[in-house]
Phi, psi and omega in degrees: 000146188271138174296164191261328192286306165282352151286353198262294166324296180325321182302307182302306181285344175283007182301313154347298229251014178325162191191131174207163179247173247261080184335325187290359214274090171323086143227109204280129205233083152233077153212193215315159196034018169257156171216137256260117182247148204278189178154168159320147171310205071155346204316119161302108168250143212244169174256345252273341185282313190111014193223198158232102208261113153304125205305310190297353167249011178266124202251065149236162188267130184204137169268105177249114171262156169262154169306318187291318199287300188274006130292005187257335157293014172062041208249133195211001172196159159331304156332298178286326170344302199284357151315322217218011164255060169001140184037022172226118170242178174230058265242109181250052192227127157204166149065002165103058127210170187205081194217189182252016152290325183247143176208131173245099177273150202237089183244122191046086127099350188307068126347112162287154172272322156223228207251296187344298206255112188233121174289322186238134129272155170268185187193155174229123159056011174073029179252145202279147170260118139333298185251149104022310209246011198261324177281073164283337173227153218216091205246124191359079159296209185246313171191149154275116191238151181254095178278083170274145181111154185290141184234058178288336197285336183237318178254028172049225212274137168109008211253358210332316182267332194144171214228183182207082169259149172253120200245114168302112162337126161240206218261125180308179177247008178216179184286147145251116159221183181180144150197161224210134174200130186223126171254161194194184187272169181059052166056052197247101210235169181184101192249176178187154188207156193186129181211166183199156163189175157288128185268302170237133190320137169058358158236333169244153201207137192202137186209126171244158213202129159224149143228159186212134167227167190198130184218144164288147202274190204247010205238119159302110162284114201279358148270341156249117202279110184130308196299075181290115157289113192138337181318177161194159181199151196209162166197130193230177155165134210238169177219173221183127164212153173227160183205132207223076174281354168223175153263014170230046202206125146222124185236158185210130165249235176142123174241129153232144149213150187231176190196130161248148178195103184260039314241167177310152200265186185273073195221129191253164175241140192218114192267142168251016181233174152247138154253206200219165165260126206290346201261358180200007182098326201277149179276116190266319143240148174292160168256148208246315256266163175244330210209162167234157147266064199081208200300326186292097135338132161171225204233160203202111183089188181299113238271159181287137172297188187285110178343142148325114175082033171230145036265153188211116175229166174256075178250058159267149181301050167291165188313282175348321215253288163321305193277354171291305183287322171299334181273135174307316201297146158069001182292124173271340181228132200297167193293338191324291196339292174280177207283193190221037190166171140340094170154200324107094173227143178209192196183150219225138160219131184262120132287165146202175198200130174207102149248146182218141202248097163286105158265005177100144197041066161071069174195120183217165199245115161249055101068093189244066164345060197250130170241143204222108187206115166225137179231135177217145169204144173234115178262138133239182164270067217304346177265321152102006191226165148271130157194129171234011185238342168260136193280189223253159165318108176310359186249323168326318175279308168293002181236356206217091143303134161078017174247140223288116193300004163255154178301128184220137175247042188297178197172121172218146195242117168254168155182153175246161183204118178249171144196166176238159157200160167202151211197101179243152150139190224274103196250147195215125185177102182254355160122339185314197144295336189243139200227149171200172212218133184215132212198156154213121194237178181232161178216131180234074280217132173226161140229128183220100262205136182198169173146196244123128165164140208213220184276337210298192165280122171274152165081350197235313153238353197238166170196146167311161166221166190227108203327181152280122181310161173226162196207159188218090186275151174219126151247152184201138162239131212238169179215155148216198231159077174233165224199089178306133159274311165216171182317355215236323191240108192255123169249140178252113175227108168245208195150156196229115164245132173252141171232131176264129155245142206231111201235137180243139172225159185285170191290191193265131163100000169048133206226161182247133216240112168231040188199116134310048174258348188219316156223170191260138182311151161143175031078110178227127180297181168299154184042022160259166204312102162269342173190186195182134182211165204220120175219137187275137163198146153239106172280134186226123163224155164216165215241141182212136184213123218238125189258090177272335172220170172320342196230005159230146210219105189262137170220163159225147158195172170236150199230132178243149167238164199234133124262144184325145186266190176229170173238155191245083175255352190259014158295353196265015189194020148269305167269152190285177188301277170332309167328305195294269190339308198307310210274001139308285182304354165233050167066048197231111127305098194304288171314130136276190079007130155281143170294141182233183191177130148250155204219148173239174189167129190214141190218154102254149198249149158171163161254154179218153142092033182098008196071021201255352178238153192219136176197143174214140213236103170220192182203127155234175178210123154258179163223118188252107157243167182045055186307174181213122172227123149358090141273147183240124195255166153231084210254139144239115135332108181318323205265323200239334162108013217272150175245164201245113157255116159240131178281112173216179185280155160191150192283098190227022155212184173192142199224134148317143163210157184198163177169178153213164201247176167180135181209131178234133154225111177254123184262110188284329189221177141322345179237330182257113168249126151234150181227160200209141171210169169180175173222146173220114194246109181264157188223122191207122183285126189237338171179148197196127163240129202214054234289299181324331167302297183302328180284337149304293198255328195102319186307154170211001155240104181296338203302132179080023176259182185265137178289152201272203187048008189245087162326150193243348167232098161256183175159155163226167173215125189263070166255186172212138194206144192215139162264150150306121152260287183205141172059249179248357163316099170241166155311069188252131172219129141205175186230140174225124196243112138237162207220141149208137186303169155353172125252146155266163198269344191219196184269334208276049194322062162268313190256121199239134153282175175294137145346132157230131155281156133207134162255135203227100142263167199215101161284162166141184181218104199184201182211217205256011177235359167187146183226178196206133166218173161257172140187150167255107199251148188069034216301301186299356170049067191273171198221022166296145172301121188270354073276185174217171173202142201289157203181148237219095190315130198251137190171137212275030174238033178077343188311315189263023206267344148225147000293207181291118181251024198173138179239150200266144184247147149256145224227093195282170172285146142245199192324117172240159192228141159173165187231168202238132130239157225210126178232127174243157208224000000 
């Protein structure tokens, strides 16, 4: 294993290989919690305070794209964001799908233990998003900015890693309008529409935004003929009203709702057994594996593209399937509702409300409102093959009438997630040395998850079920604090202290609690209390920050971040009395430890050369303790021999983390700008149990691996270049190349995916009232996994089902062609 000295070196030299997307990126920056900062053209102003901050003077490592700029990268979801973003991935593959049910953002190597417990949150307008997965599409913001490093002290919870806000347009002082329509191959449309104006002059104001995008996925499903893994369709549309009753009164309120309805998803199976048909032989999936562990078959080194005649799922709409979806019973989200076939359809509603009070002498007052409601259901094909010829497991056909006489694995996952937060206070800045920030905010957070499916008769004997709710009361009251020392030297110190409260309640139809080992026995009605835990943390960081010349800027600072702990409740009605007890004694908890971090950081920001070069730099070091890690516990029940695998969360690591960052952009000529970022994030594992890895590989010591899912590299290299044509008419061509390195799928970082490349052009003409482009995205049609996850061969004697016999690919788009024009009125 490579030594931490010589990971350390590596860390220097990759100071070369810098890559950020494009400082240089306009974005005119006046809306809500902003205030006009003066500066160069191209000038970024940032929200990362709660302020309106120039980004080259803001002493956080922070990314801001503007709406124009990820219109011009084609940028159309969180995802491609995380393209163009240093230290930031996104990851949608879990459990033997790859879709827009599941989502992880990933900012310098911080790997969530799930989708549940998120090292980074998102925020609209800084109002907190709960899950991960409700901002899929990104209908004309004003800009996105990515904040790394804990940012608990201003956005609260969830922030452990970095934060993701989208800060949302406002409402113009004149009629506005636009529309945008782009068609491309494999059905790929992208219509968006927007008008804004003032309703009544200088006091009400408005801006509406609909859009629908839509693509055929880029994959043959080779069992069904006719069939694209992949599909997707969205449909959104947001509104803005502002209201200016004084000039020293502003309130802006903003609704968004969006809606997907996805086809089966894009997920390849890379088998490390084959199976076979008992009745005649033919092999139905191959064995893909390079290595063995011992008895255990898999993979070893960088994983194989995809067998012949994958990707293959069997998601036909049958009578069966269909009488499956219609029935009510064990459903959490109703059938109208849900979805209706193979695939995803789920739906997102945004609310916020924000006012700011200047009541005078440098002291203003703010108010921040939010509402949150995404309901998602989902089907797959959980086994990952086509297959109607090996018949189905016998006691699924003898205990399950009406359950299918071939092996099949379907399986669907719902879930709601509500949430409120509010969030007032007092900024104080009168131009002086001293500026300070006094704030209290509340968050109220619900979830709840159900689904189900196997071989058996679904609808018929078997049903989905559906969990117990989980709830997040969180309070917090933050400070900041800043402080000239001298015109040139600044310290910033803020902090956050919060309590988390937590509550697990029973599932619907009410449970029986028969082991005091976790709760006390006894009958818990529906939605009463199963368990409750309560946590204190204060996060403090501080900032010392140096103006050495007008155009360059140093800061170093510490930070500590908290993340929520989480609970493990559905063992509790799973397992028998006896059981409970084994799995007390082998550490299995409901409550966990919240991940804590310290974090260290030192950057610069600045222009050279006439502003013509732009750049900002940074380096940190963390200590991640009391990691929350996936465990697979393994019990026999003393009394019946039944054996148990349960899954919780527990705090079963502790990690190193380091890296450094970089984004340059230089207008080389008048026509030509080039920008170039990257990042290099090491992750060096110091203690980790990791019992499902070790039952795979044999390792039982991680020390010095990579956390899985984490690129260790990234980077983009950007340019544009533009001619006159006639009048205010120009010429524009660009290209954009971005890389992000492998993942490993475990800790024992035996197994990786590929590189992934992507190259992107882009052509065209137009001035500031209509454009016209061609472009090709993905030219080379590279086909690496953009992630992977280790996964479990499904096949009908069972044979594979621990360790891990197989990893599930998630299935990137490929080479798409099309062209955009943009009317603005």
């Amino acid at each position: 294993m490579t030594n931490i000295s010589a990971r350390r070196g590596a860390l220097l030299m990759s100071c070369a290989s810098f890559a950020i997307t494009g400082l240089s990126s306009a974005a005119n920056a006046q809306e809500q919690n902003t205030s006009a900062v003066a500066g160069a053209p191209g000038d970024i102003v940032v929200t990362a305070r709660k302020r309106g901050e120039d980004i080259l003077k803001t002493p956080i490592s922070v990314t801001a794209l503007s709406g124009q700029d990820m219109q011009k990268r084609g940028v159309q979801s969180i995802t491609d964001l995380a393209s163009f973003t240093p230290s930031m991935k996104i990851v949608s593959s879990s459990s033997g799908r790859n879709d827009r049910s599941f989502q992880q953002v990933i900012i310098r190597g911080f790997t969530p233990s799930s989708a549940s417990v998120q090292t980074a949150s998102m925020f609209i307008d800084g109002v907190p998003v709960s899950t991960a997965t409700a901002i899929q599409t990104i209908s004309d913001p004003e800009r996105i900015e990515v904040l790394k490093g804990p940012q608990s002290a201003y956005f609260g919870r969830q922030t452990f890693a970095g934060a993701v806000n989208v800060v949302t347009k406002t409402t113009p002082d004149r009629l506005e309008a636009s529309f945008s329509g782009m068609i491309g191959t494999r059905d790929n449309r992208d219509v968006q529409a927007s008008i804004g104006a003032p309703l009544i002059e200088g006091l009400v104001g408005f801006r509406a935004t609909v859009q629908e995008t839509a693509k055929s996925g880029s994959w043959k499903n080779q069992g069904v003929p006719g069939q694209t893994l992949g599909d997707q369709r969205t449909r959104a549309a947001t509104l803005a009203m502002t209201f200016t009753p004084a000039s020293n009164l502003k309130a802006k309120a903003f609704a968004m709702i969006s809606k997907n309805n996805d086809g089966p998803n894009a997920t390849g199976l890379l088998a490390a057994h084959a199976v076979t048909n008992p009745s005649n032989g033919a092999v139905i999936v191959p064995d893909s594996s390079n290595c063995a562990f011992g008895k255990n078959r898999y993979f070893c080194g960088t994983l194989p593209g995809l067998p012949a005649g994958a990707p293959s799922m069997n998601t036909v709409n049958t009578p069966f399937i269909q009488d499956f979806l219609a029935n009510p019973r064990g459903r959490l989200v109703d059938p109208e509702d849900g979805v209706q076939g193979y695939g995803l359809r789920s739906r997102f509603y945004h609310l916020h409300f924000n006012v700011d009070w200047e009541v005078g002498s440098g002291v203003t007052l703010s108010s921040l409102t939010g509402y949150n409601n995404e309901r998602r259901s989902q089907l797959s094909d959980l086994d990952l093959y086509y297959n109607t010829t090996a018949p189905n497991s016998s006691n699924a056909v003898g205990t399950a009438p009406g359950a299918p006489t071939y092996f099949d694995y379907p399986y669907l996952v719902e879930a709601i997630s509500k949430d409120f937060s509010q969030e007032l206070r007092a900024s104080y800045d009168d131009g002086g040395p001293f500026t300070a920030t006094l704030g209290g905010s509340y968050l109220n957070a619900t979830f709840q998850g159900g689904g189900g499916g196997n071989n058996g008769a679904l609808g018929t004997s078997q049903f989905s079920v559906v969990s117990g709710k989980t709830r997040n009361r969180t309070f917090g009251a933050f400070f900041g604090l800043g402080y000239k020392i001298t015109p040139d030297i600044s310290i910033n110190v803020d902090g956050r202290y919060q309590i988390d409260k937590m509550y697990a309640y029973a599932r619907p139809g009410g449970q029986t609690i028969a082991s005091a080992a976790f709760a006390t026995p006894g009958f818990y009605e529906e939605g009463s209390v199963l368990a409750q835990q309560t946590y204190k943390n204060f996060t403090p960081r501080v900032i010392v920050n140096y103006q050495i010349t007008p155009d360059t800027m140093v800061y170093a600072s510490y930070s500590k971040g908290v993340n929520p702990a989480a609970f493990n409740t559905v063992f509790l009605s799973n397992l028998s009395p006896a059981a409970q007890v084994l799995a007390a004694d082998a550490g299995l908890r409901i409550a966990v430890e919240p991940e804590k971090l310290d974090n260290f950081e030192v950057g610069a920001k600045g222009r050279a050369f006439d502003n013509r070069l732009r750049y900002a730099v940074a380096a940190y070091y963390g200590i991640w303790n009391d990691q929350l890690n996936a465990n697979v516990i393994t019990l026999v029940d003393p009394a019946t021999s039944v054996v148990y695998n349960i899954q919780a969360q527990l705090n079963t690591g502790k990690v190193k983390m380091y890296g450094l960052e970089g984004d340059f952009s230089f207008a080389a000529t008048e026509r030509l700008t080039l920008s170039a970022n990257g990042s290099y994030n090491e992750s060096d594992i110091r203690k980790l149990s990791a019992p499902t890895v070790t039952a795979l590989t044999g390792i039982t010591d991680f020390t010095g691996n990579h956390n899985p899912l984490a690129s260790r590299y990234s980077g983009s290299v950007s340019a544009n270049y533009t001619v006159p044509l006639r009048g205010d008419v120009e010429v524009f061509g660009r290209a954009d190349f971005t890389y992000k390195s492998g993942v490993y799928t475990n800790a024992s970082n035996l197994t990786k995916t590929p590189d992934m490349t992507q190259v992107n052009l882009r052509a065209g003409f137009g001035n500031d009232r209509f454009t016209f482009e061609g472009f090709v995205t993905n030219l080379f049609n590279n086909k690496a996994y953009p992630a992977a996850t280790d996964f479990t061969l499904l096949e009908r004697t069972n044979s594979y089902l621990s360790p891990f016999s197989g990893v599930a690919v998630a299935l990137r788009d490929l080479r798409t062609f099309g062209v955009r024009s943009t009317v603005k009125f």
